[in-house]
C-alpha positions in Angstrom: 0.0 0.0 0.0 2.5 2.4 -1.1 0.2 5.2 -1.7 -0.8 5.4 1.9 2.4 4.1 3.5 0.3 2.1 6.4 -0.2 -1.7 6.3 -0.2 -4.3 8.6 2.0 -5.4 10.8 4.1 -8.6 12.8 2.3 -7.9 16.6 3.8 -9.3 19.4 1.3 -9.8 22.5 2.0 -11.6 26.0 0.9 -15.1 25.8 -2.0 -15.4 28.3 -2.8 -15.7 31.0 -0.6 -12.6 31.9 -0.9 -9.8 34.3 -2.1 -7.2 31.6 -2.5 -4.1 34.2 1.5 -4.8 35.1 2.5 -5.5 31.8 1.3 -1.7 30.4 3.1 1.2 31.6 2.5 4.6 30.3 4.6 6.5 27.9 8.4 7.5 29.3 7.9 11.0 28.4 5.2 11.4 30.2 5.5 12.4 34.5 8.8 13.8 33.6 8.9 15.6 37.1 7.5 13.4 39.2 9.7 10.8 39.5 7.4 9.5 42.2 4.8 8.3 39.9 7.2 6.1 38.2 8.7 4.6 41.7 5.3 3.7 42.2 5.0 2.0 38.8 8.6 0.1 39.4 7.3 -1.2 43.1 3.8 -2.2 41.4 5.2 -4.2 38.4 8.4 -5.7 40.9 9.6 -8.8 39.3 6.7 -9.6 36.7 7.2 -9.3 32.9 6.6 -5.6 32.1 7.2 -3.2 29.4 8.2 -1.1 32.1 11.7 -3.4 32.0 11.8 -2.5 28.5 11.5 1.7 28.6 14.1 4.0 30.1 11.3 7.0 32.1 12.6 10.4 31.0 12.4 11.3 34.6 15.3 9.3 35.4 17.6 10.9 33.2 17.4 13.8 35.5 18.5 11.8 38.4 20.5 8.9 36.7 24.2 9.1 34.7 24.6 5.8 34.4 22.4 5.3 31.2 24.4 3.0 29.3 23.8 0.0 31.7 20.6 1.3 31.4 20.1 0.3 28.3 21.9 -2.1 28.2 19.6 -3.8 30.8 16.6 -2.4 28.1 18.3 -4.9 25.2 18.9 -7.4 27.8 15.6 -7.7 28.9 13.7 -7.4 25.4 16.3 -10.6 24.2 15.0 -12.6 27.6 11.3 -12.0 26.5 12.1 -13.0 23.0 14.1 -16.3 24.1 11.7 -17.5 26.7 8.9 -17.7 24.7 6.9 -14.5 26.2 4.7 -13.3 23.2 2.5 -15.0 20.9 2.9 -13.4 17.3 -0.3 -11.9 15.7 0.9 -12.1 11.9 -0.2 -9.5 9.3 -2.7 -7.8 11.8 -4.2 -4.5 12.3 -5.9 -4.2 15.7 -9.2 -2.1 16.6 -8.5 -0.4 19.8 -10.5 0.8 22.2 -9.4 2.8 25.0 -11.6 4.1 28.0 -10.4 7.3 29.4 -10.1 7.9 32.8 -13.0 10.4 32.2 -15.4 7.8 30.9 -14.8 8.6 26.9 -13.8 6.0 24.8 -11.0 7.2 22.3 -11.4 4.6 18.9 -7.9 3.2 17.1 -6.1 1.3 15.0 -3.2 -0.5 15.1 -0.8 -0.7 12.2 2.8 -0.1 10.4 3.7 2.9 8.7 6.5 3.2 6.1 9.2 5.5 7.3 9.9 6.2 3.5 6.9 8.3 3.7 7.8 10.2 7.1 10.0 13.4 7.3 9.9 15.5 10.3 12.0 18.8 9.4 10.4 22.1 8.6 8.7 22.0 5.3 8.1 18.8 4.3 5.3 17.7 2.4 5.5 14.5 2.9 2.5 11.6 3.5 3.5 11.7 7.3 4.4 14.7 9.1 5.2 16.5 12.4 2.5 18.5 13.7 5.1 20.3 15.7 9.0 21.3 15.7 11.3 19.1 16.4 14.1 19.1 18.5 16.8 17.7 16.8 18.8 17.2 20.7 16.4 14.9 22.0 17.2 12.4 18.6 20.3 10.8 19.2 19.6 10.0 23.3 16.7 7.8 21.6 19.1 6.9 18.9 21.2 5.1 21.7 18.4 3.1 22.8 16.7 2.0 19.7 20.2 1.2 17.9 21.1 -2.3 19.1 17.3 -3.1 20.6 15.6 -6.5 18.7 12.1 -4.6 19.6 10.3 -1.5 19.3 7.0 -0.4 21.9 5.0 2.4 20.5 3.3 5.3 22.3 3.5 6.8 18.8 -0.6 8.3 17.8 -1.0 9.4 14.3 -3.5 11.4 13.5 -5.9 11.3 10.1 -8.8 13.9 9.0 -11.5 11.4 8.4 -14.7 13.9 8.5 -16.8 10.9 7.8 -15.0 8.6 9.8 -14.8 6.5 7.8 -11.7 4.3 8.3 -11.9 3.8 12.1 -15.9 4.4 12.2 -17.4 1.3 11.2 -15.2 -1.0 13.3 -17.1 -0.7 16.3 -20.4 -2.4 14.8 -18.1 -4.9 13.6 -15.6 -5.7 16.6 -17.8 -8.8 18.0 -17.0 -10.6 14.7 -13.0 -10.0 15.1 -10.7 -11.9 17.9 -10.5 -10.0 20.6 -6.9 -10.0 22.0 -6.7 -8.1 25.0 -9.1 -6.8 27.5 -8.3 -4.9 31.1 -7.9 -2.5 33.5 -4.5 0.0 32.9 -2.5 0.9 36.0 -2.0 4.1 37.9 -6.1 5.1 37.0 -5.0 4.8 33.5 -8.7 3.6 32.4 -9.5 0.6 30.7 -8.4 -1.3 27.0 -9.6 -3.4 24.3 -8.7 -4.7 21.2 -9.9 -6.6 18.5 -7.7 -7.9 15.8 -9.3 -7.5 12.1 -10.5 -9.9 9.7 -9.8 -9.6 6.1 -12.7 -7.7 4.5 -12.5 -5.6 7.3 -8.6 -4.5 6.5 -9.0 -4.4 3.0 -11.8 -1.9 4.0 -9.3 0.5 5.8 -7.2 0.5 3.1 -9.8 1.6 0.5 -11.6 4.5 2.8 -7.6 5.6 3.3 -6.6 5.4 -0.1 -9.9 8.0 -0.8 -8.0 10.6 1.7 -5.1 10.1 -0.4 -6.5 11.2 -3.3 -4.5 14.3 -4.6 -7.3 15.8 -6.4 -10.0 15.4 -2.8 -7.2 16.7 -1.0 -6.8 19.9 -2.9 -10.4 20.6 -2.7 -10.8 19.8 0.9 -8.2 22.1 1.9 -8.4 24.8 -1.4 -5.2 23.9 -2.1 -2.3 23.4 -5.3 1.0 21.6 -5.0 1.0 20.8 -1.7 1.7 17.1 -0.7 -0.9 14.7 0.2 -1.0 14.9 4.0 -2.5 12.0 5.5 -1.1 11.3 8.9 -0.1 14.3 11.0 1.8 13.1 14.2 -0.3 13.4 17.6 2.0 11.8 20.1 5.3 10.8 19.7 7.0 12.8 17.2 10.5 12.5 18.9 9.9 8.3 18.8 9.1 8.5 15.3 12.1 10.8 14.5 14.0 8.3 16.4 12.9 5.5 14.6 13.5 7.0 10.9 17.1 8.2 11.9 17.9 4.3 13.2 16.0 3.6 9.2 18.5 6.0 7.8 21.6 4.9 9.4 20.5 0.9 8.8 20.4 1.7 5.1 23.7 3.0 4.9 24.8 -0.3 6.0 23.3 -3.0 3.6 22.0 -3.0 -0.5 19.0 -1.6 -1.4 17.4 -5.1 -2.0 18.2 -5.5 1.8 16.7 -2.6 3.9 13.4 -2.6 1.3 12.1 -5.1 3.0 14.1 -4.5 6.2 11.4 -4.6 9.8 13.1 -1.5 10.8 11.7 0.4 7.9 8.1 0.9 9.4 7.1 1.8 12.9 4.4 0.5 14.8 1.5 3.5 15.6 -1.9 3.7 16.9 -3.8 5.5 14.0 -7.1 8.2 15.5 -9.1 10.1 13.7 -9.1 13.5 14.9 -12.9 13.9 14.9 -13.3 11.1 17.7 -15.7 12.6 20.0 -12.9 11.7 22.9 -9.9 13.1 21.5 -9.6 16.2 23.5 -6.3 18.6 22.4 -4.7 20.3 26.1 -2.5 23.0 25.8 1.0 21.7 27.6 2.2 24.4 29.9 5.6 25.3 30.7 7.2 25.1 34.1 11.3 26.8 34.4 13.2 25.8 37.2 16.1 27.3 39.3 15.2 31.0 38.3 14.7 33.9 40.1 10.6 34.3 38.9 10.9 38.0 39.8 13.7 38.7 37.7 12.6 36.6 35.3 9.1 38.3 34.3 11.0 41.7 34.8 13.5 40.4 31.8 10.1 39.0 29.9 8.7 42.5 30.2 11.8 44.0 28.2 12.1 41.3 25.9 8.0 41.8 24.8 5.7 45.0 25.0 3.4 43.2 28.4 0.2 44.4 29.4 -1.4 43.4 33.1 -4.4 44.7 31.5 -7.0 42.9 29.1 -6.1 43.9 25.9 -5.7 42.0 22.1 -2.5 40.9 22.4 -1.6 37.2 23.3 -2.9 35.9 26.9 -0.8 33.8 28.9 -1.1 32.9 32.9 1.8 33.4 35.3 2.0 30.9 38.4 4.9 32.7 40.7 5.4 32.8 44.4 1.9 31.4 45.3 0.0 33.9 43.0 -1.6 33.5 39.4 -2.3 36.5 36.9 -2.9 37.0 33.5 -0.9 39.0 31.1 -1.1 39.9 27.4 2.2 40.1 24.9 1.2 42.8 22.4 3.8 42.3 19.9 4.0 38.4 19.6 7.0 36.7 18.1 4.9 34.1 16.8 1.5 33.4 15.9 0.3 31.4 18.6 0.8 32.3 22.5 2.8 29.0 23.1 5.5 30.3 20.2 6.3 33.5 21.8 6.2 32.4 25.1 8.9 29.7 24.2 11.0 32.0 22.0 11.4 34.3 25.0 12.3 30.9 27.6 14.6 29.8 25.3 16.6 32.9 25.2 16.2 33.6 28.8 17.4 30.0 30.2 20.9 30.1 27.7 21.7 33.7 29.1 20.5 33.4 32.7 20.5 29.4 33.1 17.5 27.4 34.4 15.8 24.4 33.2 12.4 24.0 31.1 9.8 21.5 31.7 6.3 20.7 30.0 3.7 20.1 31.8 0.4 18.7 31.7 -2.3 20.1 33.9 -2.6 23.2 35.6 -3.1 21.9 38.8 0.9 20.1 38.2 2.3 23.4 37.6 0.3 25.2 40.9 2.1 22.4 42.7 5.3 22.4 41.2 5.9 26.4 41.5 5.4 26.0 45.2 9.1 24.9 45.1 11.4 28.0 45.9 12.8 28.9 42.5 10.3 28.2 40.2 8.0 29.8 37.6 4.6 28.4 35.8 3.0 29.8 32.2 -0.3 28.5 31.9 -1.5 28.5 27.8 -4.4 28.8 26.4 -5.4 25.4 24.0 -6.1 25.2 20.2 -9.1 23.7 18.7 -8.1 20.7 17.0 -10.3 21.1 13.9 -7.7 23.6 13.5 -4.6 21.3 13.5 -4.6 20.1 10.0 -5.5 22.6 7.9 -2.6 24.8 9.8 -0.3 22.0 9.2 -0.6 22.2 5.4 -1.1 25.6 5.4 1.5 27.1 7.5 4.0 24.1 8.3 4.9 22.7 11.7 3.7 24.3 15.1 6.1 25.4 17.7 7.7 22.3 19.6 5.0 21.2 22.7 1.9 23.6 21.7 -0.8 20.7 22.3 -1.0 17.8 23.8 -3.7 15.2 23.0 -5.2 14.5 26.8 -3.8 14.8 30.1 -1.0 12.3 31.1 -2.9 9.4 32.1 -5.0 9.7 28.9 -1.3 8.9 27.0 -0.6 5.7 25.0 0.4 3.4 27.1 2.9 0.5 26.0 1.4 -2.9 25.1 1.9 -3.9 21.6 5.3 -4.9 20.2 7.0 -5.5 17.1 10.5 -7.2 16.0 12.7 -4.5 14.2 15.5 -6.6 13.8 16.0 -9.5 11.0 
């Protein structure tokens, strides 16, 4: 299915019976200041077969120089679940997922393989799969490490498709009693609930016609009042940096064998969950930014020279401040960017590599009221974007500015389940 880069895939599952609600961890980059949360993860899953043993958390790079045995301990562990007869293989499969939020919504996807052929992440691009948002080109080759020598990958990649009629994930849910289901159960840490259902022939060959119709060149143009622009198809929800990660390993791998070889190489596709992003529970949260070891004071009073700031109500760009136990509003009135989430980053950016201090992104506003209780630290609360928005913008205007949405609140996030071999 060249024309739409996604097929389906070599699944790896834990044979049952297995302890599902240990075995699924959430995302790494996810709790990234609160190493606590994933203490409690590592004392819930202990000794039992987890994907947790196969992630390094991002919050322990904060605490933890020793990464190399790290990961070395990540490879080690994915070649012991491969050698001792773990995972039951699901060939050729797409899976129907269906994930219930911790809110009660249930958020519809689709497991699959895309081609990284068809991915390119920088500025620009117009190709089939893109980032919705810059990328930062440091936080590559740390992943690079890890995925380099690993036999498996375990996605918390979400793609996202513009599927008005839904189409392509829609009519699954009528159908799902008729498919296998493969998993069913309760996620950890109040992570909701998951099912999936793997698909039957007619019912894949069905998701690849209604896809190849968004293809279409000509249906593109007129849906977005286009000309010679590139067929965008999948716009990258969550993830972005694993996917980067994933083509660079591609890239590097094909350097090192024949053509004939890395065409039909594993480690040419990535595993993703596919959503459409009209699903009824796909909710877009603006990710707000915390900076550590700062003086807030001076801070705002540098902001305030760096931008034209109201503390009135005015038309300029609104963003909240969370400082020393009080929260207030203020309005930039000549933005560097045109969302609030682009200036306000231009300005951190510049102020942390002249002053110091350390950037974090947050989910939650109630996480960043917490957090700036610490001495030292200073919260931006942003405004969120409608995600009917997201695509059009995309094909418009290119990529967003790095971390301007986030697609839930953390426990809402992929969590790991699914596996694939990306080695021969």
């Amino acid at each position: 299915m060249k024309n739409i880069a996604f097929e389906a895939a070599d699944i790896l599952l834990p044979k049952q019976p297995a302890d599902m609600e240990k075995w699924s961890v959430v995302a790494c980059d996810q709790f990234t200041s609160q190493p606590e949360y994933w203490q409690e993860v590592k004392e819930n899953v202990g000794g039992s077969r987890s994907t947790y043993h196969m992630i390094l958390p991002e919050a322990y790079l904060l605490e933890e120089t020793d990464t190399e045995r790290m990961i070395d301990g990540i490879n080690g562990n994915m070649q012991r679940y491969l050698a001792d007869d773990t995972f039951e293989l699901l060939a050729d499969s797409l899976i129907y997922v269906e994930r219930t939020l911790p809110d009660g919504k249930i958020r519809h996807g689709l497991m699959g393989a895309v081609d990284l052929e068809a991915y390119n992440y920088l500025p620009g691009s117009q190709s089939l799969i893109r980032a919705t948002e810059g990328t930062v080109l440091e936080r590559i080759p740390p992943r690079v490490k890890i995925r380099r020598h690993a036999p498996l990958e375990l996605p918390h990649i979400m793609l996202l498709i513009d599927d008005e009629e839904d189409a392509v994930i829609g009519s699954l849910a009528s159908k799902r009693e008729q498919f296998g289901k493969v998993y069913d159960f309760d996620m950890m840490m109040g992570g909701g609930h998951i099912r999936g259902y793997r698909l039957d022939e007619g019912a894949k060959r069905a998701v690849f016609q209604s896809l190849e119709k968004l293809a279409d060149q000509d249906a593109f143009d007129q849906k977005y009042g286009v000309q010679d622009k590139g067929v965008l198809l999948f716009a990258v929800g969550d993830g972005n940096h694993s996917l980067a990660t994933a083509k660079e390993c591609f890239e590097q791998l094909k350097k090192t064998m024949p053509k004939e070889q890395w065409e039909n190489h594993p480690a040419r596709y990535a595993l993703v969950e596919v959503v459409n992003v009209h699903d009824d529970a796909l909710e877009f949260e603006p990710i707000h930014r915390v900076v550590f070891d700062v003086d807030a004071e001076k801070m705002m009073e540098a902001m305030r020279g760096y931008y034209r700031v109201s503390d009135e109500r005015c038309d300029g760009q609104r963003i909240e401040v969370v400082e020393n136990g009080k929260k207030y509003s203020i309005w930039i009135q000549n933005p560097s960017s045109n969302l609030p989430v682009g200036s306000l980053q231009n300005f951190i950016d510049a102020y942390t590599k002249a002053h110091g201090g350390s950037c974090d992104y947050i989910h939650g506003e109630d996480v960043v009221e917490t957090l700036c209780k610490k001495p030292q630290t200073i919260g931006f609360l942003l405004p969120g974007m409608q995600k009917s928005q997201l695509f059009e913008t995309v094909v418009l205007d290119g990529v967003l500015p790095r971390k301007t949405f986030s697609m839930g609140h953390a426990p809402d996030k992929r969590y790991y389940l699914e596996c694939r071999k990306i080695t021969d």
